[in-house]
Structure formats: structure tokens, C-alpha cells
C-alpha positions as CSV (number, residue, x, y, z in Angstrom):
1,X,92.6,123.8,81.6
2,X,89.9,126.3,82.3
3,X,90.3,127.8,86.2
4,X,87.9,126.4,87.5
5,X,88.4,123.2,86.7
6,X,91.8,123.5,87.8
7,X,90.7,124.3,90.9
8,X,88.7,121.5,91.0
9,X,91.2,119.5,90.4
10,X,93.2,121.5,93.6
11,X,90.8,121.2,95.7
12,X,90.5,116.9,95.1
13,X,94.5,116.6,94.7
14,X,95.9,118.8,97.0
15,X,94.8,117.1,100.0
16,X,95.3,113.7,99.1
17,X,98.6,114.6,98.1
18,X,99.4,116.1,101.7
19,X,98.2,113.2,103.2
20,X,100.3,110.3,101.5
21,X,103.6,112.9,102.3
22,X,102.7,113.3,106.0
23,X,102.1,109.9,106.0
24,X,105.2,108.7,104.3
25,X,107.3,111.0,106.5
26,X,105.5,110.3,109.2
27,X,106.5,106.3,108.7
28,X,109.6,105.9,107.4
29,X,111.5,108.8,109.5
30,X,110.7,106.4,112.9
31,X,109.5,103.5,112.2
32,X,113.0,101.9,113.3
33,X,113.1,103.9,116.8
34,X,109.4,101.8,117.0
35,X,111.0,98.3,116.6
36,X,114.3,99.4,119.0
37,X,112.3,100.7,121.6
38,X,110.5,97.2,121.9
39,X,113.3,95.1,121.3
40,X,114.6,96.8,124.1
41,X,112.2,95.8,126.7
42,X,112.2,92.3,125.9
43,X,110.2,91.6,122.3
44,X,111.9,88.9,120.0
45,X,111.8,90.4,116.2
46,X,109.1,88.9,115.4
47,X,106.8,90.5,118.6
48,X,108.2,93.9,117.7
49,X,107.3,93.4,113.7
50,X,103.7,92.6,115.4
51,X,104.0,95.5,117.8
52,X,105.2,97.9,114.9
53,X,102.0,96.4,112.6
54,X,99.9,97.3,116.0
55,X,100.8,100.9,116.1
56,X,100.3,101.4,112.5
57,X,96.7,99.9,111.8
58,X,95.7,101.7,114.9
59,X,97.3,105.3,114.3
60,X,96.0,104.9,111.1
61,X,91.9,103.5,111.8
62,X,92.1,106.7,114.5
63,X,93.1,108.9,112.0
64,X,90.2,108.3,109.9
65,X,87.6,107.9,112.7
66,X,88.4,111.2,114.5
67,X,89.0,113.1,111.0
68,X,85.6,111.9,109.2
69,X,83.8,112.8,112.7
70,X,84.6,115.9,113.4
71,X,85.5,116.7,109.6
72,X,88.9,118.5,111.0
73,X,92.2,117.0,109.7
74,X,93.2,115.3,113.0
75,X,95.9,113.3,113.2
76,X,97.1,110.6,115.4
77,X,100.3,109.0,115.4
78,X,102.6,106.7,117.2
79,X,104.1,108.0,120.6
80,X,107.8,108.6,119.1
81,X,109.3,109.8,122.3
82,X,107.4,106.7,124.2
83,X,109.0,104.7,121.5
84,X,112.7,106.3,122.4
85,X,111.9,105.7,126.0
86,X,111.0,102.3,125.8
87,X,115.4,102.3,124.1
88,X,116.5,104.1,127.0
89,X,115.0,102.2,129.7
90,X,115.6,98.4,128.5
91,X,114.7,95.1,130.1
92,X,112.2,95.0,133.2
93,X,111.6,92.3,135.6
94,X,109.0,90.1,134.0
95,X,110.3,90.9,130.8
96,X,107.8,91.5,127.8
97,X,104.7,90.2,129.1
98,X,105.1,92.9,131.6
99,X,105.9,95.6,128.8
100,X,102.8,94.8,127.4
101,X,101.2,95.4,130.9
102,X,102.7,98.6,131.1
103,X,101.6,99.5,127.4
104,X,97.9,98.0,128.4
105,X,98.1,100.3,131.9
106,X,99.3,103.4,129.1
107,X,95.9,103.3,127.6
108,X,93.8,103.4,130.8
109,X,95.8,106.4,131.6
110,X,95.1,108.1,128.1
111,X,91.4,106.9,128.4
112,X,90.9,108.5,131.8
113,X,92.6,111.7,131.1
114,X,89.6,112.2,128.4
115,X,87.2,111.0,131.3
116,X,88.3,112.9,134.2
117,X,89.7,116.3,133.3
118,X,91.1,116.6,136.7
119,X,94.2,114.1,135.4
120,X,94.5,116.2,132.4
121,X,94.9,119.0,134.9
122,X,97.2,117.1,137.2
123,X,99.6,116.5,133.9
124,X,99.1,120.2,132.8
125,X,101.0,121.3,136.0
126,X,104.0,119.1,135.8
127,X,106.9,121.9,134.4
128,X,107.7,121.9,131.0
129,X,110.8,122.4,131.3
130,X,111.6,119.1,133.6
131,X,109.3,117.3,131.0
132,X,111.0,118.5,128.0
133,X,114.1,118.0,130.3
134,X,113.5,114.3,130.6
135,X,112.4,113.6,127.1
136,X,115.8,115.2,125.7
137,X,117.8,112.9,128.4
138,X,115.9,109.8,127.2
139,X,116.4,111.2,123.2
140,X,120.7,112.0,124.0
141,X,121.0,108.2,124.0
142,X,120.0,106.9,121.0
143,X,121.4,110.4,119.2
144,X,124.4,109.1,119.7
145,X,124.2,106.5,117.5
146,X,125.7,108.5,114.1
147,X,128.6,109.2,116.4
148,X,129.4,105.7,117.6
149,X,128.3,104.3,114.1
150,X,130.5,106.2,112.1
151,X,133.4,105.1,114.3
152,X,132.6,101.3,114.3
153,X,131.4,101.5,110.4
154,X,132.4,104.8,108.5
155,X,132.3,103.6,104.7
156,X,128.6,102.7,105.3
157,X,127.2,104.9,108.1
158,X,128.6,108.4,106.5
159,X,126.4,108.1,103.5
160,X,123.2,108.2,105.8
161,X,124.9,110.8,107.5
162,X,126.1,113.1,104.4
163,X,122.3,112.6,102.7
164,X,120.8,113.5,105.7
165,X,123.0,116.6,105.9
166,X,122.2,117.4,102.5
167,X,118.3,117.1,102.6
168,X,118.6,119.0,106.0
169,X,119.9,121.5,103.8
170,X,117.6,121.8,100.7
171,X,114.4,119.4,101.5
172,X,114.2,119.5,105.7
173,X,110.7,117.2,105.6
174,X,112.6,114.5,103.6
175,X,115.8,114.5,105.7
176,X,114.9,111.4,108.0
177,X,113.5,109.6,105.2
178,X,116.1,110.2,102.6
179,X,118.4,108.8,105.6
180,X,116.6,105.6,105.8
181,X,116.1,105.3,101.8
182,X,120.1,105.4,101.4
183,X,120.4,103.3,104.7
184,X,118.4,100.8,103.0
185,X,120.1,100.6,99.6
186,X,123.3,100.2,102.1
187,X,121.9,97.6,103.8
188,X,120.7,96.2,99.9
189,X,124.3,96.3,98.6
190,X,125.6,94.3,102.4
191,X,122.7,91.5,101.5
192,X,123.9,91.1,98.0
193,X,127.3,90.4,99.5
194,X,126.5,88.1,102.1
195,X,123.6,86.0,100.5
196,X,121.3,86.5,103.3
197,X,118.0,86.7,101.8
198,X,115.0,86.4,104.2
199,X,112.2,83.4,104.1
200,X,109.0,84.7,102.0
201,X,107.0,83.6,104.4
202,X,108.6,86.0,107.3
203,X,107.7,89.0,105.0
204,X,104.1,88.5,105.6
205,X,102.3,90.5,108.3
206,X,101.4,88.2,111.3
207,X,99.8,89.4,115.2
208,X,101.8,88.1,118.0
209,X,99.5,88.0,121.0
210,X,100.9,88.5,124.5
211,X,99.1,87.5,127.7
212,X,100.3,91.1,130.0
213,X,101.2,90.9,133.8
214,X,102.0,93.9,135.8
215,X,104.9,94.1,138.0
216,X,106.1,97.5,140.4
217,X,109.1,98.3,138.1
218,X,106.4,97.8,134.4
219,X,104.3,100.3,136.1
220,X,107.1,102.7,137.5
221,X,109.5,102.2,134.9
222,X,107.4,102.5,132.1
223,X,103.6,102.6,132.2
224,X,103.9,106.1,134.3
225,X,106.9,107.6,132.4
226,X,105.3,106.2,129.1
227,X,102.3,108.0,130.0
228,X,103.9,111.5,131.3
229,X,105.9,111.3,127.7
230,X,103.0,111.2,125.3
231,X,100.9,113.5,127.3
232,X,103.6,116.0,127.4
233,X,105.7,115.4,124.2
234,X,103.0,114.5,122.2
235,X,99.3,115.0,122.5
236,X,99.6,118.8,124.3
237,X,101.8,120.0,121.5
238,X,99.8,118.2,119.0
239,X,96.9,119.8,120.0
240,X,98.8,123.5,120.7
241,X,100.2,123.2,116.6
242,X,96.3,122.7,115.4
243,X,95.2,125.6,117.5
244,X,97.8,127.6,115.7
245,X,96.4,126.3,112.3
246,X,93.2,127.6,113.6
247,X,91.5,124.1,114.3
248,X,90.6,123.1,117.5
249,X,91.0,119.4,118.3
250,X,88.3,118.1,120.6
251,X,90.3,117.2,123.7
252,X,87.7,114.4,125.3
253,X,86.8,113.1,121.9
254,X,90.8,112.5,121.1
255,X,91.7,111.4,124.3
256,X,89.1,108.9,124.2
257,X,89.6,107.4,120.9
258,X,93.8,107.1,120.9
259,X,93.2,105.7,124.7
260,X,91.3,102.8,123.6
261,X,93.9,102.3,120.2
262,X,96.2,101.8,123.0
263,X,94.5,99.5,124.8
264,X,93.6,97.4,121.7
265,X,97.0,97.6,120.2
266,X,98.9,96.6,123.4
267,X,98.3,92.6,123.4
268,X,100.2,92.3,119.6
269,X,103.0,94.8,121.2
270,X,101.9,98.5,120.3
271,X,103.2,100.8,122.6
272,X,100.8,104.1,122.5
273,X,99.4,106.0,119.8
274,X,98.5,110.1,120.3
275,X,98.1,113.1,118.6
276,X,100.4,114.0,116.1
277,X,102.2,117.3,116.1
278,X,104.5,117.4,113.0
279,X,102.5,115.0,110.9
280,X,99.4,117.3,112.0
281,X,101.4,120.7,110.7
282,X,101.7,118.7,107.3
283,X,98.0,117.6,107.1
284,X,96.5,120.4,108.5
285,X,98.3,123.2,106.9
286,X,98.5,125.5,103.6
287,X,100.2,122.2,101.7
288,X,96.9,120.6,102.1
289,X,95.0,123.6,99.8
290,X,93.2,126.4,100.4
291,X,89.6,125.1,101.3
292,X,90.4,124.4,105.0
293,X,87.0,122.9,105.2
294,X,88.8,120.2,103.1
295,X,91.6,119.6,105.0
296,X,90.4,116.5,106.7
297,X,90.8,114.6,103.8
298,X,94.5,114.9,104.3
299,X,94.3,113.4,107.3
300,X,92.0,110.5,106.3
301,X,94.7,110.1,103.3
302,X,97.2,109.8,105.8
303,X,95.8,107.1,107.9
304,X,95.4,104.8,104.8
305,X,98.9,105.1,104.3
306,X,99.8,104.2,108.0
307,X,97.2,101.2,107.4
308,X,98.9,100.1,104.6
309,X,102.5,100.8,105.5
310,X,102.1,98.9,108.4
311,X,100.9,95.8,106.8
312,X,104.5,95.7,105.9
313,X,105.8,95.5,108.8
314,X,107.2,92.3,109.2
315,X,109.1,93.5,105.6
316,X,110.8,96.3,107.2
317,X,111.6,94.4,110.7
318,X,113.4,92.1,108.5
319,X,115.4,95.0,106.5
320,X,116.5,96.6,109.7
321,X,117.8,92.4,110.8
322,X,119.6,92.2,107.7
323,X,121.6,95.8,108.6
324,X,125.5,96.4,108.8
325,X,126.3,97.0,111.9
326,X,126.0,100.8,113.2
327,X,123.1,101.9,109.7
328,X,120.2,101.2,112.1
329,X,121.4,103.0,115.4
330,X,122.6,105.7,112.8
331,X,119.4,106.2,111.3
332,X,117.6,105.8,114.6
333,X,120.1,108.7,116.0
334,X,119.2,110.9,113.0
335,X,115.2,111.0,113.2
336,X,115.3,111.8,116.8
337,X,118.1,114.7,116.3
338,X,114.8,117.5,115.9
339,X,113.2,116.6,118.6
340,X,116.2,116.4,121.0
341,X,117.1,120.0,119.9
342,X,113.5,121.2,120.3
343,X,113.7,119.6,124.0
344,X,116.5,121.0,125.0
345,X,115.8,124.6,123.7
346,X,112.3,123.9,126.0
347,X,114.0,122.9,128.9
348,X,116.5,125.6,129.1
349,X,114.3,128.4,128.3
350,X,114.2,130.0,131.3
351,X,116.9,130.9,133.8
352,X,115.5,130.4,137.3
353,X,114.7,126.7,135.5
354,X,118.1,125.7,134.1
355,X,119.3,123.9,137.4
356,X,115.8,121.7,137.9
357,X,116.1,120.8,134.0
358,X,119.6,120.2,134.1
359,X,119.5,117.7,137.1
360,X,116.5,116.0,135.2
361,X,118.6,115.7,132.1
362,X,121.5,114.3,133.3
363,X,119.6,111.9,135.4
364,X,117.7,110.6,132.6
365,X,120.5,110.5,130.7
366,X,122.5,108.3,132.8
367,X,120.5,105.3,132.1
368,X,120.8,103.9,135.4
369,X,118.2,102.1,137.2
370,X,117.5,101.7,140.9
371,X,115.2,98.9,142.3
372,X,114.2,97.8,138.1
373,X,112.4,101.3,138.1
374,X,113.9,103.5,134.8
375,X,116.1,106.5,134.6
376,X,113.2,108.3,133.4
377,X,111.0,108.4,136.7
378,X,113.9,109.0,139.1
379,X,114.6,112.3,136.3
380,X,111.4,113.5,137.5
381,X,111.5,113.2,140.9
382,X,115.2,114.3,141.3
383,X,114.1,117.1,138.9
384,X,110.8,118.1,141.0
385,X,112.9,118.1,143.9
386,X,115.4,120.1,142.9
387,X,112.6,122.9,141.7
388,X,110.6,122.6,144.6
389,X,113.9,123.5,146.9
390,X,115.7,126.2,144.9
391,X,112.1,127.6,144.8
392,X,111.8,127.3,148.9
393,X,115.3,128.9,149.0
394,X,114.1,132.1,146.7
């Protein structure tokens, strides 16, 4: 093939090919911390397959829109840490209806934060370590599931673990999804012992609608923490990993746009959408080809994949209800095992911050709740405290 054909063919390929990776990876390596976190806070399988669909079409739809108006290869994606938040904290007074409240409340806040730069401001000055500090607290729960599912189910949670070991080593990108591609032939081989096969008509994608309410502990307990999480975990590191691809994102214009993919996701149970950080280094980097002025369609590639994967939704809620007991938690543990180690290298950066992190760690990580209000917010406050005495004292 002549060279400049080939490069042709580069320049069409190289992209598109980016795009269905970072969109596979970005799917299948969380996807099931999605559907936990909502079960958690009070969604019957059937509202979290909706919720999970939600998330998906609108990641994917804002993908596209921000990438084919600014022509940069933007990319949005679900709020991961949000989702492992939403595991951590667990049922509210006023049960899902008031999640949803919470979630609807989520994308005011993202809105207005592209509206008023003040708020942006306001969130800019919150520490990173006590945010990271919090995040990793929220994350230690859920990473614990390889440990406790290898001891209640070794013969079929240690190959997850071993091939995620293994990919770690020679094909890092894949690891999470190799984990959930041999947790799912696990989960295959248990189905073709048991018989239980699924109704047909429960693998087709379906909304579930929920009229929201607001109560004090949906708004405390996980509208604000929700909120601080994606800002902090997601959307400012997003948009610090494009700036060190040389792109950057429009902050108003983002803002704006995964706000109101929020707020329309919220009444069929998504959570929050944002910018993307790792799926962005994927879409917007050298594996996307040379012409960075054609990078974007990586991104737009992406989306379609999100759009389509999560028209399958209710398939893959139904895999993860036909699991062994301890693959799901396992795999689950396993996705979120980068981003706890990235938190707590963040949070413990810095000396004079170790005690103010560590107090927001442990506090998050304890899970308890005082007057329905989460862990997660009383982390904060008990973390802010701490900083804003030993800082007094010095």
C-alpha cells in the first residue's frame, strides 16, 4: 500500500479504533459499581438496569455533542467515584424516590457551577487532600470485596483475581475488563449448573420513571457529597489530564452540558455524568493518531459505544443477578483498586496534611451515619476541622 494511502487509512482508523477501546474499557471495567451504588440506596434491579441505561445514553449523546462542537476529543463519562459513594452510604430516609431527588439536586449543582464561576471557585478551595481523603475512604469499602470474596468463594473468585493480576502485569488498560470477561464466563459455567436462565423479555432495555422528593438526609447525604465527588474526582482532573494533552476543555461549555445529562437522566435512576479523566487520556492521546486535529472523532466513537452498550443494560443487570456469590463484589473491588491507590497517594502527599486526611479517611471509612446524613459529609467536616485547628495551632 502506497504511504500515503496508508496514512489515509491511519488517519480514518486510528481514531475510531481508540474510541471503541476507551469506550469498551470505559464500560465494562464499572459498569457493575453503577448498578451497586444504586441498589444500595434503595433501586429494585430493575430501576438500577434503568438507571445504568440512563447514564450510558447520556454520557454517550454528551460525548458527541461537546466533541462535534468544539471539534476537541472531549469525553464525558459516568461519575465512578459518585457511583462508589452511592455503595458506601446505602439506604436514606425516603428511600429511592429521594435518591433520585438527590441525583436531580446533583445536576442543578453541576449546571450552576458552569453558570456561576464563583461555585466553581468555592469547590476549587476545598483541600485536595481531604477530598481525595474522602474519596479513598468511600473506595476502601467496596475494595474489599476480592478479600472477603475469596474467603466466602475461593474456586470462583481467584480466577477474576489471578486474570486481573496477570493483565495488570502485561495489558494494564484491559485489567478490569479481563476481570469481568472471566467473571462472567464464571458466572456462565454457575447458570449452566443451576438452570437459571433469565425471561427474554427482561433482557430488553426499558426506562423506569421515578417521581423524586427531597428529604435533609438525600440532600446531606448524597446530593452535596455526590456533588463535591464528581467535581473533585472527576471533572477537575478530567479537565487537568486534557490540558496535559495540550487541549483545553471549555469549562462553562462542559459544565453546562453534563449538568443538564444529569438532570435528564435522574428520573430513570442515573446518578451524574462528568468529564472523563482516564477514558479522556485514551481518546485524546497519541493512540488516537497523529493528526490531533482528528482526535475528536475518538471521542464521538466512544460515545456511540456508551449509546449502544447501554441499550444492554438490562442484559448485564441480569448477568450480575445470576452471579455466585462473592464474583460481583470481587469484580466491583478490582475496578476501583487504581483509583483508591491514586487517592490515597493524593491525600498523603504532604506532611503538614497527613493528620486532616487521615481523620477524613477513617471517618469515611467507617460507614456510619449520624441523623440519616452519610459517612462521607461528616469526613469532610471532621476533616476541615481538623485542618483548620492544627493550622490555628502552627
Amino acid at each position: 500500500m502506497p504511504d500515503h494511502y496508508r496514512a489515509r487509512v491511519n488517519t480514518l482508523v486510528r481514531p475510531v479504533s481508540a474510541g471503541v477501546v476507551s469506550g469498551l474499557v470505559g464500560f465494562t471495567s464499572a459498569f457493575v459499581v453503577v448498578l451497586a451504588g444504586l441498589t444500595a440506596v434503595g433501586a429494585s434491579s430493575r430501576e438500577a438496569e434503568s438507571g445504568l441505561l440512563a447514564v450510558s445514553v447520556t454520557m454517550g449523546l454528551a460525548s458527541i455533542a461537546l466533541s462535534l462542537w468544539s471539534r476537541l476529543p472531549i469525553t464525558v463519562a459516568w461519575s465512578t467515584p459518585g457511583a462508589a459513594l452511592l455503595a458506601a452510604t446505602g439506604a436514606i430516609p425516603g428511600g429511592w424516590p429521594a435518591a433520585v431527588g438527590a441525583f436531580l439536586l446533583t445536576g442543578v449543582l453541576i449546571l450552576a457551577t458552569g453558570l456561576l464561576p464563583q461555585l466553581g471557585a468555592l469547590i476549587a478551595r476545598i483541600p485536595t487532600a481531604i477530598a481525595q481523603a474522602m474519596l479513598a475512604g468511600i473506595l476502601l469499602q467496596l475494595c474489599l470485596g476480592p478479600v472477603t470474596g475469596l474467603a466466602e468463594n475461593p474456586w470462583q473468585v481467584a480466577p477474576v483475581v489471578i486474570v486481573w493480576l496477570l493483565a495488570l502485569r502485561f495489558a494494564s488498560r484491559w485489567a478490569a475488563p479481563l476481570a469481568f470477561v472471566t467473571a462472567a464466563v464464571a458466572i456462565t459455567l454457575h447458570v449452566s449448573g443451576t438452570g437459571e436462565l433469565p425471561d427474554a423479555a427482561a433482557l430488553l432495555p426499558h426506562v423506569s420513571l421515578t417521581t423524586p422528593t427531597l428529604t435533609l438526609g438525600s440532600v446531606v447525604g448524597i446530593a452535596l457529597p455526590l456533588y463535591l465527588v464528581t467535581m473533585a474526582s472527576q471533572n477537575v482532573p478530567g479537565a487537568a489530564v486534557m490540558r496535559g494533552l495540550g487541549y483545553e476543555v471549555p469549562w462553562r461549555g462542559s459544565m453546562l452540558v453534563t449538568g443538564a445529562g444529569t438532570l435528564l437522566g435522574a428520573p430513570a435512576g442515573g446518578h451524574a455524568i462528568n468529564l472523563a479523566a482516564i477514558s479522556a487520556a485514551l481518546a485524546a492521546g497519541p493512540e488516537a493518531g497523529e493528526d490531533r486535529s482528528r482526535r475528536w472523532v475518538a471521542s464521538v466513537t466512544a460515545g456511540v459505544v456508551w449509546v449502544v452498550l447501554g441499550l444492554c443494560s438490562a442484559a448485564f443487570g441480569a448477568l450480575v443477578l445470576l452471579a455466585p456469590a462473592g464474583v460481583i463484589p470481587a469484580v466491583a473491588g478490582l475496578a476501583l483498586m487504581g483509583t483508591l491507590a491514586m487517592s490515597l497517594r493524593s491525600a498523603l502527599a504532604e506532611a503538614k496534611e497527613q493528620i486532616p486526611a487521615v481523620v477524613t479517611f477513617v471517618t469515611a471509612a467507617s460507614g456510619v451515619a449520624i441523623a440519616g446524613v452519610s459517612a462521607a459529609f461528616w469526613a469532610l467536616l471532621a476533616g476541615l476541622a481538623v485542618r483548620a485547628l492544627l493550622g490555628w495551632r502552627r
